[in-house]
KOLKENU-457752 format. One record per atom (N, C-alpha, C, O): residue number from 0; atom name; x, y, z. Coordinates in Angstrom, 1 decimal. Layout:
seq	atom	xx	yy	zz
NUM	CA	X	Y	Z $
...
// end
This chain:
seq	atom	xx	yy	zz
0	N	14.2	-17.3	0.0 $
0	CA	13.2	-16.3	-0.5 $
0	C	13.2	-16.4	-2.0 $
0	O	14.2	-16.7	-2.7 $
1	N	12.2	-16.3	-2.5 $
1	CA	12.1	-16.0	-4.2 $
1	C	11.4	-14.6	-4.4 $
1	O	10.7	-13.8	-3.8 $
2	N	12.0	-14.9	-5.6 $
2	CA	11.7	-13.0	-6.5 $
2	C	10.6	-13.4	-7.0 $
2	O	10.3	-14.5	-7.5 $
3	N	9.8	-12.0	-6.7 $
3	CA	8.5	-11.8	-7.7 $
3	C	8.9	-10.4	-8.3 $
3	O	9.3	-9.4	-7.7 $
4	N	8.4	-10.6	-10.0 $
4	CA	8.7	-10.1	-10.6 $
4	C	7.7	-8.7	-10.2 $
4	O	6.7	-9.1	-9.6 $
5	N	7.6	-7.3	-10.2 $
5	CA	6.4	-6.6	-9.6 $
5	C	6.2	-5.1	-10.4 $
5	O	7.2	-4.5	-10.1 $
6	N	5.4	-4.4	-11.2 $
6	CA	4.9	-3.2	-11.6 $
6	C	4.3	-2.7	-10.6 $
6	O	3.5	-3.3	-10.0 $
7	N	4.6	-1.5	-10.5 $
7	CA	3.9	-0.5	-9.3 $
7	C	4.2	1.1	-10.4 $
7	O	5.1	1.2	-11.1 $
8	N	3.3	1.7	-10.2 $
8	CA	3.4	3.1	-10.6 $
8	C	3.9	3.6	-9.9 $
8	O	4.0	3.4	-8.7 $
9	N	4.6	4.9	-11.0 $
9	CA	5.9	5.7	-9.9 $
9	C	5.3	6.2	-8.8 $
9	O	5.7	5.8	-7.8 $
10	N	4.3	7.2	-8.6 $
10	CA	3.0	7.2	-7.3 $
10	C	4.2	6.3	-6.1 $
10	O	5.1	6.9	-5.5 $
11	N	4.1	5.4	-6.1 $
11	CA	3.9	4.2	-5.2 $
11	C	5.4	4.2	-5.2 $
11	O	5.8	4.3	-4.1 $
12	N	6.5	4.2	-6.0 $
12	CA	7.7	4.2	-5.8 $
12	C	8.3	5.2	-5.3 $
12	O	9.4	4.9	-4.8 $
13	N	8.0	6.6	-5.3 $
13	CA	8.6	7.7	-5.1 $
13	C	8.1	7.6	-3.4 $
13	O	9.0	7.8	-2.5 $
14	N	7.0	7.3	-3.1 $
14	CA	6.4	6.9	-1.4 $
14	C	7.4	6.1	-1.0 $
14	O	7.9	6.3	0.1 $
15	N	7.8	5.1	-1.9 $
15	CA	8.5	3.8	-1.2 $
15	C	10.1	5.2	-1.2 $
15	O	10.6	5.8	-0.3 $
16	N	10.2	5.1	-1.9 $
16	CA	12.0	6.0	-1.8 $
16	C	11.9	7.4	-0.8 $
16	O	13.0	7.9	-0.6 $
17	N	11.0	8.0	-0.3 $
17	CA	10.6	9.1	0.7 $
17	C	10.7	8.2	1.7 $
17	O	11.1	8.8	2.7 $
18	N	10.3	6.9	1.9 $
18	CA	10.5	6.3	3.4 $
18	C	11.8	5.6	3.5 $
18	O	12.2	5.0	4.5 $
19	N	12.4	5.6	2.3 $
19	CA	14.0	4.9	2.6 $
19	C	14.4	6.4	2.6 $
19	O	15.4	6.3	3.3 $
20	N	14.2	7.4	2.4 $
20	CA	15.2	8.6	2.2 $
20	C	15.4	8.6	4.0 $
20	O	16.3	8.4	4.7 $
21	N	14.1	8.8	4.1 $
21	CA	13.6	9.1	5.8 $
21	C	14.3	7.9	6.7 $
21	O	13.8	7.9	7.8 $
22	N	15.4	7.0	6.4 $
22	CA	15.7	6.0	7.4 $
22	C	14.3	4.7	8.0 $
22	O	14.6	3.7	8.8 $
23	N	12.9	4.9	7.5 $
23	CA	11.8	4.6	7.9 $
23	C	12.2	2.5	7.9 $
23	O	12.0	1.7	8.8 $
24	N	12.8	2.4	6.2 $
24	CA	12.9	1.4	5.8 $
24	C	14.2	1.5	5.1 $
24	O	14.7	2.4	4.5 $
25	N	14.8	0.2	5.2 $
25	CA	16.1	0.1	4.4 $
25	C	16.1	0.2	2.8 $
25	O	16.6	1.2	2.2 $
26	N	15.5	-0.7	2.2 $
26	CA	15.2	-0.5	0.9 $
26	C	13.8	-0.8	0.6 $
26	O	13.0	-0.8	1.5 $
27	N	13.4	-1.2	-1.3 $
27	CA	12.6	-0.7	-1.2 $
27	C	11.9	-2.4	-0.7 $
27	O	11.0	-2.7	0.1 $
28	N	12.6	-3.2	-1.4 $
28	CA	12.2	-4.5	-1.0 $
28	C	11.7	-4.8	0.1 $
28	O	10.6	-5.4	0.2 $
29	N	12.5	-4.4	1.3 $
29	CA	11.9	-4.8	2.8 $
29	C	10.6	-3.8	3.1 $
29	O	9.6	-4.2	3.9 $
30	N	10.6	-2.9	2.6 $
30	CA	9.6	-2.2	2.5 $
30	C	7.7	-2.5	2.3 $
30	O	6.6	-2.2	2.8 $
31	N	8.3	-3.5	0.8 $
31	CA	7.3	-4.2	0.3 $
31	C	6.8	-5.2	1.1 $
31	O	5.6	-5.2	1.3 $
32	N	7.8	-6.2	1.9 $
32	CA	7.9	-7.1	2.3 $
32	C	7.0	-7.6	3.8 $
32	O	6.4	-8.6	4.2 $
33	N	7.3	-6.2	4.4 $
33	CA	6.8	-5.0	5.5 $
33	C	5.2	-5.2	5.4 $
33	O	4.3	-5.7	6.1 $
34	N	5.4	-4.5	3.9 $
34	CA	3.3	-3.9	3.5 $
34	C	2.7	-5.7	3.3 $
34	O	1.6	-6.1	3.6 $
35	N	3.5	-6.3	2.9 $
35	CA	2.8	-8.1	2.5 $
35	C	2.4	-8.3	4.0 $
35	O	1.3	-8.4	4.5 $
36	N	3.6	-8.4	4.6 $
36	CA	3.2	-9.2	5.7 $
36	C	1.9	-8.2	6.2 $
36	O	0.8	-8.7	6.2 $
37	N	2.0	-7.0	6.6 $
37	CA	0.7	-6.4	7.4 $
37	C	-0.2	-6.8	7.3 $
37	O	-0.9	-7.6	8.0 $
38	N	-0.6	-6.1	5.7 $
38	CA	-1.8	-7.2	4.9 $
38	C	-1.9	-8.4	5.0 $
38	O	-3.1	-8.7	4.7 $
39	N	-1.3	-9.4	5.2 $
39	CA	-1.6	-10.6	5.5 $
39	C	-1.9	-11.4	6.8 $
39	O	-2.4	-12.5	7.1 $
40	N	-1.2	-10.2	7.6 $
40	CA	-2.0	-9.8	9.5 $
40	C	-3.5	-9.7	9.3 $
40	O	-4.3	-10.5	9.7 $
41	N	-3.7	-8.4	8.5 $
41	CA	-4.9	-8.1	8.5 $
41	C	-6.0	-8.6	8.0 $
41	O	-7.2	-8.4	8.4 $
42	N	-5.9	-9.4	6.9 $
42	CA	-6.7	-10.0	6.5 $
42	C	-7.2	-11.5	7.4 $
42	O	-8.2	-12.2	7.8 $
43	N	-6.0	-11.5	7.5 $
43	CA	-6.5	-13.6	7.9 $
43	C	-6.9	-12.8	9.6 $
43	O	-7.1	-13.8	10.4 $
44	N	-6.9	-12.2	10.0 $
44	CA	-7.8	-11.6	11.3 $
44	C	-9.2	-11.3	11.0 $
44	O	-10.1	-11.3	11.8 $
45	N	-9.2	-11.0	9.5 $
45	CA	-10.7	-10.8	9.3 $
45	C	-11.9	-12.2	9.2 $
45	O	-13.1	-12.4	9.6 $
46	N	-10.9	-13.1	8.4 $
46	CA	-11.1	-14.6	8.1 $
46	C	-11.6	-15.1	10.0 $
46	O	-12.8	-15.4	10.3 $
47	N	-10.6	-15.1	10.7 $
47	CA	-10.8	-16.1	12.4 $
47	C	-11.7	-15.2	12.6 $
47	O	-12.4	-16.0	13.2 $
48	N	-12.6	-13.8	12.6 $
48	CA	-13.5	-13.4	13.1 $
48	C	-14.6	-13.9	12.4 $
48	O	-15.6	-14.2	13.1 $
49	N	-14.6	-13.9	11.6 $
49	CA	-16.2	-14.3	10.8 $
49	C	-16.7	-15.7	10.8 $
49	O	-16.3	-16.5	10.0 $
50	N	-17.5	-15.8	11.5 $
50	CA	-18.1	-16.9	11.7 $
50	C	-18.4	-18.1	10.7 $
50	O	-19.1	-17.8	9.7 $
51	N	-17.9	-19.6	10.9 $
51	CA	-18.2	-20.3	10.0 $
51	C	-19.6	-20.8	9.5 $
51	O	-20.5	-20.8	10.3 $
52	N	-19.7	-21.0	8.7 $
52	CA	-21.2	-21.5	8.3 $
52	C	-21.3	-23.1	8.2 $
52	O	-22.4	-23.6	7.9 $
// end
């Protein structure tokens, strides 16, 4: 694995530490890691649907 260096507004980190408080996620990293991968479900699902030209 490699580090990416990352800025998030506190907004976005107090969410992340409410779902580690909650047991949801371990920390906040896997957390992140979590939201990458979804979004990268969801997108490349949008890509194999739309028709090539």
């Amino acid at each position: 694995m490699k580090i990416v260096p990352l800025h998030l507004p506190s907004k976005y980190l107090d969410g992340l530490d409410t779902l580690i408080e909650r047991d949801i996620y371990p920390n906040r990293s896997e957390a992140i890691r979590m939201a990458i991968r979804d979004m990268l479900k969801n997108e490349t699902r949008k890509f194999a649907k739309q028709p090539s030209t």
